[in-house]
N, C-alpha and C positions, 0 to 999 in steps of 0.2 A: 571423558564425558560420563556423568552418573543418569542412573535411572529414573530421576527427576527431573533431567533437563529432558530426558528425551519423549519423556511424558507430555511435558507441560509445550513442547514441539509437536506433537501430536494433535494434544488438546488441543492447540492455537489451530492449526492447520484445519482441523473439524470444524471448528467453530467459524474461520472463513468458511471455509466452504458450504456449510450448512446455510449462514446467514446468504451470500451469493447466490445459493440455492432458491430461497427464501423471498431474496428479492426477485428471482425470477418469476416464481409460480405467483406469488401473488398481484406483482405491479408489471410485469411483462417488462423486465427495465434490467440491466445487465452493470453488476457490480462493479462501475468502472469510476473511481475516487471523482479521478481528475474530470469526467465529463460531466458527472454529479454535480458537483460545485461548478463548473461552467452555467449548466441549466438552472443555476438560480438568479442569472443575470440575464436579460429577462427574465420572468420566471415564467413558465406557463400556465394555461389555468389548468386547477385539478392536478398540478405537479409540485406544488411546493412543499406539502405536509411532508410526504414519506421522503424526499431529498433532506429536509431539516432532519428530519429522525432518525434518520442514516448517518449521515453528522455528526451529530448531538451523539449515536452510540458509539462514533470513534472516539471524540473527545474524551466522554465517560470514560470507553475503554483505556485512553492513553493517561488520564488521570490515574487510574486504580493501578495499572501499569508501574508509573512511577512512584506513586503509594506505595507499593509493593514491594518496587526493586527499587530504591533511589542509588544504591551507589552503581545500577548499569547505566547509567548517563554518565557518558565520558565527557561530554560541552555543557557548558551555561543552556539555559532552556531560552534564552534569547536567541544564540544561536541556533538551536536545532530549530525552534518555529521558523527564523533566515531560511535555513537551510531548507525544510519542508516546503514553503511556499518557492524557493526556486525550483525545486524537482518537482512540484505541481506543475510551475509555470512551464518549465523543459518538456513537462509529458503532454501537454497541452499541445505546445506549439508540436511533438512529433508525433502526435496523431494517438495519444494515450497512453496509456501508465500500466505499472506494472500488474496491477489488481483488475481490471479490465482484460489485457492481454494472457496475465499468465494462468490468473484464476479461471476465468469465464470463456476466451477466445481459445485455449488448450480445449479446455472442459469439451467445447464445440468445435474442433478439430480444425481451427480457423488456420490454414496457411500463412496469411498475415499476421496471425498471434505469434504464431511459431521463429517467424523471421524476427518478427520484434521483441520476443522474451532470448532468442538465441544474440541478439544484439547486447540486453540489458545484462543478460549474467556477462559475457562476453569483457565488458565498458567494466564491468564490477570486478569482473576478476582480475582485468588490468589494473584497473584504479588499486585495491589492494597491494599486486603486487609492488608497482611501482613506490606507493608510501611506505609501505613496510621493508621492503629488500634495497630499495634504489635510495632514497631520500630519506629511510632513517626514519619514518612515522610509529607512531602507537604498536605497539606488539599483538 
C-alpha cells in the first residue's frame, strides 16, 4: 500500500466524519444513511430539504468517485445500485446501517452501536473469507 492510498483513506474518513459532525450540530439529526431515506416516506414538515441534500451529496459523491476511479468497479453499475438498495433494505429491517452505527453510535459510545458494528465487520470478514479462500471468488 502506497502513500496515496493511505491518504486518500484519511481524507475519506475526515470527510465523513466531519460531514456527520456537521449534520449533528446543525440539524440535531444523526448520520445514519438508511434512516435518512426512511424519513422521506412520509416526509415530515421542516425535514425534507437537509434529507434531499444529504442524498444528493452522496450521489454527487459517488458520481465523482467513479469519475475518478472507473476501473475500481469490479460489477456493472446495475448491479452495485441491486446490490446498495438490498443492504439499505437489510440495514433497515436490522435496526440501521453501518454509517449510523459505526460513524455516529461509536462517536457517542452507544453500546448498541458497538454490538452491531462488531456484528457487521464480523458477517464482512466472514463473507470475504468464505468467497475468496472457500469458493474461489475475486482476489
Amino acid at each position: 500500500m502506497d502513500i496515496s492510498t493511505l491518504l486518500a483513506a484519511l481524507a475519506g474518513g475526515l470527510l465523513i466524519g466531519g460531514a456527520s459532525l456537521l449534520l449533528l450540530i446543525s440539524c440535531r439529526r444523526v448520520a445514519g444513511i438508511s434512516g435518512i431515506v426512511d424519513g422521506l416516506l412520509p416526509p415530515h414538515r421542516g425535514d425534507l430539504g437537509w434529507r434531499l441534500a444529504f442524498l444528493a451529496g452522496l450521489a454527487l459523491g459517488g458520481l465523482v468517485l467513479t469519475a475518478q476511479l472507473p476501473t475500481a468497479l469490479h460489477a456493472s453499475r446495475p448491479i452495485i445500485i441491486v446490490a446498495g438498495l438490498l443492504v439499505g433494505l437489510g440495514a433497515r429491517l436490522g435496526g440501521g446501517c453501518t454509517s449510523g452505527h459505526g460513524v455516529c453510535g461509536l462517536g457517542r459510545r452507544s453500546p448498541r452501536s458497538l454490538v452491531a458494528v462488531l456484528t457487521f465487520m464480523t458477517t464482512a470478514f466472514l463473507t470475504v473469507f468464505v468467497t475468496r479462500h472457500l469458493i474461489g471468488g475475486a482476489p
